[in-house]
Biopython code that builds the backbone (N, CA, C, O; Angstrom):
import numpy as np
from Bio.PDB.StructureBuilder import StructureBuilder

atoms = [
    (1, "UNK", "N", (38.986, -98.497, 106.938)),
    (1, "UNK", "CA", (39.188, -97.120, 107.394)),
    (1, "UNK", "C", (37.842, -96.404, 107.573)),
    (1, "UNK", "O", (37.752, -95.577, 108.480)),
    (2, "UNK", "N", (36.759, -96.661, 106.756)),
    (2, "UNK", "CA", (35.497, -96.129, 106.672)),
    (2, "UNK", "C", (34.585, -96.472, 107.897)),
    (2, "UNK", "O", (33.751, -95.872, 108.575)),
    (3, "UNK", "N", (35.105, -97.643, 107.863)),
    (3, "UNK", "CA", (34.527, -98.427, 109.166)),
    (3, "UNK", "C", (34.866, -97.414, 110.805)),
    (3, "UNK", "O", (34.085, -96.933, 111.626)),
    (4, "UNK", "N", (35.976, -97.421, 110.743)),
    (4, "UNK", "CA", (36.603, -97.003, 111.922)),
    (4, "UNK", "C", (35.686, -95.311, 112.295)),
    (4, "UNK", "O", (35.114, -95.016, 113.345)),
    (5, "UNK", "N", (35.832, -94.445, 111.018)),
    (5, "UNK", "CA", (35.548, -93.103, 111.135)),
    (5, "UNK", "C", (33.707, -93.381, 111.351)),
    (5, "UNK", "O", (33.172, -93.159, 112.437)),
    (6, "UNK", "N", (33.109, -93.766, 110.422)),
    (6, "UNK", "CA", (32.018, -94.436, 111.390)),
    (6, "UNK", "C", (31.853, -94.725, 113.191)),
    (6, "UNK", "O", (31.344, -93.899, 113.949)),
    (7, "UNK", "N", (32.159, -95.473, 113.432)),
    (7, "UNK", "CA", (31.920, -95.968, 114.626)),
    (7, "UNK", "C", (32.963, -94.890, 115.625)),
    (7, "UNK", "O", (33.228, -95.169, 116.794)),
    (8, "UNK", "N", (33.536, -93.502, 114.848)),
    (8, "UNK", "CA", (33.756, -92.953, 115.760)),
    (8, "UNK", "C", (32.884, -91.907, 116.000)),
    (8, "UNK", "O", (32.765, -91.236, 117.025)),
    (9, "UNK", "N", (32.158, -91.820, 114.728)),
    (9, "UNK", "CA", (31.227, -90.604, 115.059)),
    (9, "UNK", "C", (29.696, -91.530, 115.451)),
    (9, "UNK", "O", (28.683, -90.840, 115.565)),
    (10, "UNK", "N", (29.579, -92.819, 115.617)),
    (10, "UNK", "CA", (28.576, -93.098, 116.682)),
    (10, "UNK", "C", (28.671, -92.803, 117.686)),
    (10, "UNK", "O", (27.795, -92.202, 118.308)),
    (11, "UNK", "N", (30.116, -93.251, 118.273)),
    (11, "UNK", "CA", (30.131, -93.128, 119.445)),
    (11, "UNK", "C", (30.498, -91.428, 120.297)),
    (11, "UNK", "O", (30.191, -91.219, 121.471)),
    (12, "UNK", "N", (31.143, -90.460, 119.457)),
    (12, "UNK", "CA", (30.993, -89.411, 120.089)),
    (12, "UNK", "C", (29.987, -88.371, 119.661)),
    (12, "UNK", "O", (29.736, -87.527, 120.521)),
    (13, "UNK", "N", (29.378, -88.263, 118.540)),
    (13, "UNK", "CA", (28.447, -87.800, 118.058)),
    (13, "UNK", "C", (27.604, -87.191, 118.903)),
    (13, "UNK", "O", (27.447, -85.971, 118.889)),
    (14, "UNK", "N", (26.866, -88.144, 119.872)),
    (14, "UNK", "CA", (25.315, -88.566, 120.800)),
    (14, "UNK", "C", (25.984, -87.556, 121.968)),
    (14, "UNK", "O", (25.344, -86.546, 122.258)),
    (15, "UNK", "N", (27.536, -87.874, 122.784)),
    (15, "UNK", "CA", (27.517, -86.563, 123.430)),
    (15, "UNK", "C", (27.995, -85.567, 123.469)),
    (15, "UNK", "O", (28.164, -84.921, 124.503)),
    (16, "UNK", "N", (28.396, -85.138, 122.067)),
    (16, "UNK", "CA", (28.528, -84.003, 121.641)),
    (16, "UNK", "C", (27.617, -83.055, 121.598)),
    (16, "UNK", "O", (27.583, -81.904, 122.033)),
    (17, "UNK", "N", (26.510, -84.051, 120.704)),
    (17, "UNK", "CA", (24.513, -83.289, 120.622)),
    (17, "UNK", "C", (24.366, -82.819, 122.085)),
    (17, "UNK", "O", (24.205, -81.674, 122.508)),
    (18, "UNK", "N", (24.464, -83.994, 122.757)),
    (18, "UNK", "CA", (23.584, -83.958, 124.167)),
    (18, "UNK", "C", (24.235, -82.300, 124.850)),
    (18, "UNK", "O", (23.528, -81.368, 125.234)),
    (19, "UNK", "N", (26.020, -82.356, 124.827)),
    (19, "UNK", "CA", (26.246, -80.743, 125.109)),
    (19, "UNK", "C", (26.207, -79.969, 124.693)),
    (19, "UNK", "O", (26.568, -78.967, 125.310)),
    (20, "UNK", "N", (25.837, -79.883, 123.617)),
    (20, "UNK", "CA", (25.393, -78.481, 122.787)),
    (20, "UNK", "C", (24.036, -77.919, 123.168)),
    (20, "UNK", "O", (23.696, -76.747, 123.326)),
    (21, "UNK", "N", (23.155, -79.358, 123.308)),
    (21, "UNK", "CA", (21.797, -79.320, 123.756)),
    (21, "UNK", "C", (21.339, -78.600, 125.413)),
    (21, "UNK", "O", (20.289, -78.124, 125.843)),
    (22, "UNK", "N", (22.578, -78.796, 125.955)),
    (22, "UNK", "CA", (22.731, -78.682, 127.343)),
    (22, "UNK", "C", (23.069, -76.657, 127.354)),
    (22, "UNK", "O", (22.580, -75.606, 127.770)),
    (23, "UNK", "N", (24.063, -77.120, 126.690)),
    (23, "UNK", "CA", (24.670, -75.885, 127.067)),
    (23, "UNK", "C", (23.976, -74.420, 126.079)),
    (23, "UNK", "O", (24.534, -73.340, 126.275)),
    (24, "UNK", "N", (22.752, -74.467, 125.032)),
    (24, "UNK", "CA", (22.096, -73.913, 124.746)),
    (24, "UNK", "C", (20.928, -73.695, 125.941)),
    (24, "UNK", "O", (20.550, -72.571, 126.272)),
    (25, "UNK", "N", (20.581, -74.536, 126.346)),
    (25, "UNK", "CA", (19.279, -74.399, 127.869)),
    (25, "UNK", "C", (20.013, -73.272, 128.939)),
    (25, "UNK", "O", (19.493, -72.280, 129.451)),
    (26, "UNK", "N", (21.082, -73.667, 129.051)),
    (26, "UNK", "CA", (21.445, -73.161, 130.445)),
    (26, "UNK", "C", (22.235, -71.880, 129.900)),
    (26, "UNK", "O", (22.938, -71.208, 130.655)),
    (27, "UNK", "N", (22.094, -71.616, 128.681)),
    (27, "UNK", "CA", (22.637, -70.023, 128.031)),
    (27, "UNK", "C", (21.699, -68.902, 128.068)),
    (27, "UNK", "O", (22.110, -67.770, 127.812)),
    (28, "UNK", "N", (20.274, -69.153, 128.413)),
    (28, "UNK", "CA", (19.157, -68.759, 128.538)),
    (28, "UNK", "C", (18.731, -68.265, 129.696)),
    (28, "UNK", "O", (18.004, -67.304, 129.949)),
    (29, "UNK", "N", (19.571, -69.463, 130.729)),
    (29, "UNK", "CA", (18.691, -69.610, 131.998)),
    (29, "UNK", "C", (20.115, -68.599, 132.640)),
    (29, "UNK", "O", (20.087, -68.127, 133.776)),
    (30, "UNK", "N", (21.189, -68.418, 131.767)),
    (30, "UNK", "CA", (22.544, -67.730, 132.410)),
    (30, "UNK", "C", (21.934, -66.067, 131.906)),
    (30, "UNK", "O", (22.295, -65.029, 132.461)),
    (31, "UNK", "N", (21.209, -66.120, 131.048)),
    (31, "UNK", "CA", (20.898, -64.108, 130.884)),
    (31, "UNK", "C", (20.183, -64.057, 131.589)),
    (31, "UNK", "O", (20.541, -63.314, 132.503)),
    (32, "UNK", "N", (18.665, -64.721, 131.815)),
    (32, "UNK", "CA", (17.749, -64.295, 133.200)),
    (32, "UNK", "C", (18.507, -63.686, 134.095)),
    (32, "UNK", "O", (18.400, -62.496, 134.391)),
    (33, "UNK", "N", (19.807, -64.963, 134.864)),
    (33, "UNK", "CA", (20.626, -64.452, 135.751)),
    (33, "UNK", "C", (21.362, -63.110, 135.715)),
    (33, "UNK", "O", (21.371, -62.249, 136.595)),
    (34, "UNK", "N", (22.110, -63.096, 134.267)),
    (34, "UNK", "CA", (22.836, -62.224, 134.578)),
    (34, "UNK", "C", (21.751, -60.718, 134.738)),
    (34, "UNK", "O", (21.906, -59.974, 135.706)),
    (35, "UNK", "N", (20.757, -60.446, 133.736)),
    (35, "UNK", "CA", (19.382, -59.490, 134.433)),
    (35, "UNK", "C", (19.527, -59.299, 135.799)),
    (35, "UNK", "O", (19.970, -58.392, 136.504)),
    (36, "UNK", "N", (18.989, -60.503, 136.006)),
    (36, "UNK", "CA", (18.547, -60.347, 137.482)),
    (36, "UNK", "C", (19.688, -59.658, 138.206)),
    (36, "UNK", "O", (19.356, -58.758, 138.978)),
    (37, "UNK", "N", (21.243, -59.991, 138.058)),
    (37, "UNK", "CA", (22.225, -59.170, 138.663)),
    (37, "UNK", "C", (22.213, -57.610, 138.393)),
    (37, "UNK", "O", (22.371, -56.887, 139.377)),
    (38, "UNK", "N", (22.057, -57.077, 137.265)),
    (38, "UNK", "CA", (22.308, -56.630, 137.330)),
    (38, "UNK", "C", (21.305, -55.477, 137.796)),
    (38, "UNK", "O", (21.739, -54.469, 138.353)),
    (39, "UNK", "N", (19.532, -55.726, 137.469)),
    (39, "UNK", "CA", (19.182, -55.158, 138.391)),
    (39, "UNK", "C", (18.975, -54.670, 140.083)),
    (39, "UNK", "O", (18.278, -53.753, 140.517)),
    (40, "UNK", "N", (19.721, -55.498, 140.722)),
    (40, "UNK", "CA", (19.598, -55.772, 141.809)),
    (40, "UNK", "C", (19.833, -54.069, 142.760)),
    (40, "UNK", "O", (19.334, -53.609, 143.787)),
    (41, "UNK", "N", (20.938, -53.510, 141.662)),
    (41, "UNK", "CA", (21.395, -51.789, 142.259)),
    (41, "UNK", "C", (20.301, -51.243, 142.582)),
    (41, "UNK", "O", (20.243, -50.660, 143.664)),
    (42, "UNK", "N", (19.309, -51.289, 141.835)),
    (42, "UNK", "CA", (18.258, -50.093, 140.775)),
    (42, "UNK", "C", (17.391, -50.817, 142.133)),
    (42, "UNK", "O", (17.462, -49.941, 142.995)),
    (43, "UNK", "N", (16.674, -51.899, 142.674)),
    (43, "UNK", "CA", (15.840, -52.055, 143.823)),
    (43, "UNK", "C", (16.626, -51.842, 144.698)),
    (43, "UNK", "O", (15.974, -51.534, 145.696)),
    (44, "UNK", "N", (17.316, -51.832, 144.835)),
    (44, "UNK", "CA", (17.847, -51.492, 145.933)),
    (44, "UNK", "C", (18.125, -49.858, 146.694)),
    (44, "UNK", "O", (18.391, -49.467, 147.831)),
    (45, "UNK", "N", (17.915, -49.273, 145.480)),
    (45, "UNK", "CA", (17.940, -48.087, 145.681)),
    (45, "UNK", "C", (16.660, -47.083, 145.720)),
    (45, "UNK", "O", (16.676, -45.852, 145.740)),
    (46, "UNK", "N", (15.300, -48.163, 145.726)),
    (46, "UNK", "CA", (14.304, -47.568, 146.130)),
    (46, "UNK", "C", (14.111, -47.157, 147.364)),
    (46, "UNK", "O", (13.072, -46.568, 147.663)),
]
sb = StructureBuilder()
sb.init_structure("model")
sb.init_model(0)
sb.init_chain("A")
sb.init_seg("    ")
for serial, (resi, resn, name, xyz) in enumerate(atoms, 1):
    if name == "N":
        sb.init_residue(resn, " ", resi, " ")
    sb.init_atom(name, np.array(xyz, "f"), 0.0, 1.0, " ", f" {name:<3s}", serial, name[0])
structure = sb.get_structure()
């Protein structure tokens, strides 16, 4: 049984990390964006 729960968290473990890893980068690169939206009124109204 030990065996099994092992080799399940080898195998999903790695891309679990990898999307957490992912989806922390692009949570960053999603506020720049949302900024950038929302200034867009404020130049525009120069």
């Amino acid at each position: 049984m030990m065996e099994h729960w092992v080799s399940f968290v080898t195998e999903v473990g790695f891309p679990i990390a990898v999307t957490f890893y992912l989806l922390h980068r692009i949570e960053g690169k999603l506020n720049i964006l949302i900024a950038s939206i929302h200034a867009i009124p404020d130049k525009l109204n120069r």
